[in-house]
C-alpha positions, 0 to 999 in steps of 0.5 A, a space after each residue: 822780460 816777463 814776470 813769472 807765470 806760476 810758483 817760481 823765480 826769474 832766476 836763482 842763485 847758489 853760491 857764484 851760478 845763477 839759473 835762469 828759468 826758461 824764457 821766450 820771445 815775449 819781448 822786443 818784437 812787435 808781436 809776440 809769435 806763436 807756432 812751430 819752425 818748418 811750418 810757421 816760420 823758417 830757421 833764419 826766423 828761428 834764428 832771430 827769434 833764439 837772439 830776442 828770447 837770449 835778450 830777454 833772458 839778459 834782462 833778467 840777469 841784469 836784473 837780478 845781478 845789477 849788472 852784466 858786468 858780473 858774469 864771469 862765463 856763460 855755462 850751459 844754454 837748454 834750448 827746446 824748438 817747437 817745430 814740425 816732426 821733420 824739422 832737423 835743424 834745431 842747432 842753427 835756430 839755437 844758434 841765434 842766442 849762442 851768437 849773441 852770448 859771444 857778441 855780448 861777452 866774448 870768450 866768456 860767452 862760449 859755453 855747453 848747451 843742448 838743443 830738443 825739438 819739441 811738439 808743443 811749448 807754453 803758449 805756442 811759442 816757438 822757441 824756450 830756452 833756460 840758462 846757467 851763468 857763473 858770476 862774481 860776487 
């Protein structure tokens, strides 16, 4: 997980929901990748690359929460693929954190979410997603 990048926080709270700013696979590869699916990369890369950047943003409940073990439900998952123009299967690469979500929590994992193909993403990263959770106080 990475520090904010500019004026604004990891996570923010209101009342039992914690909003998770958007995050990357920027940690726990060995590198850090840049470019777009259906070019650079394929969608079972994406895949892997939607369950780093849902780790990374585990980190950052952890952290803000203390522990996982307060999130009561996994609300909405924003995700947004840097990819080709013709690219079409952005749900599958999305797929990779929503599994994750359900591995980690089970039937408190399943939640909403959107999936946007995007041209270009902060540091030519391939994949961004931002997050909602509800947790116990």
């Amino acid at each position: 997980m990475t520090a904010p990048r500019g004026s604004y926080a990891n996570c923010v709270s209101t009342g039992n929901l914690l909003f998770v700013s958007g995050k990357g696979p920027v940690a726990g590869l060995a590198e850090v990748p840049v470019g777009k699916l259906g070019d650079k990369y394929t969608v079972e890369q994406g895949y892997e690359f939607a369950k780093v950047t849902g780790l990374n943003m585990l980190a950052a409940v952890k952290l803000e929460l203390g522990s996982l073990n307060r999130v009561t439900r996994v609300i909405k998952l924003q995700g947004f693929i840097n990819t080709v123009d013709e690219f079409k299967q952005h749900p599958e690469v999305l797929d990779g954190c929503s599994d994750l979500m359900l591995e980690v929590f089970g039937d408190k994992g399943i939640h909403a979410r959107s999936v946007f193909g995007a041209n270009s993403l902060r540091g030519d990263l391939p994949i961004f997603i931002d997050s909602i959770f509800e947790f116990s106080q």
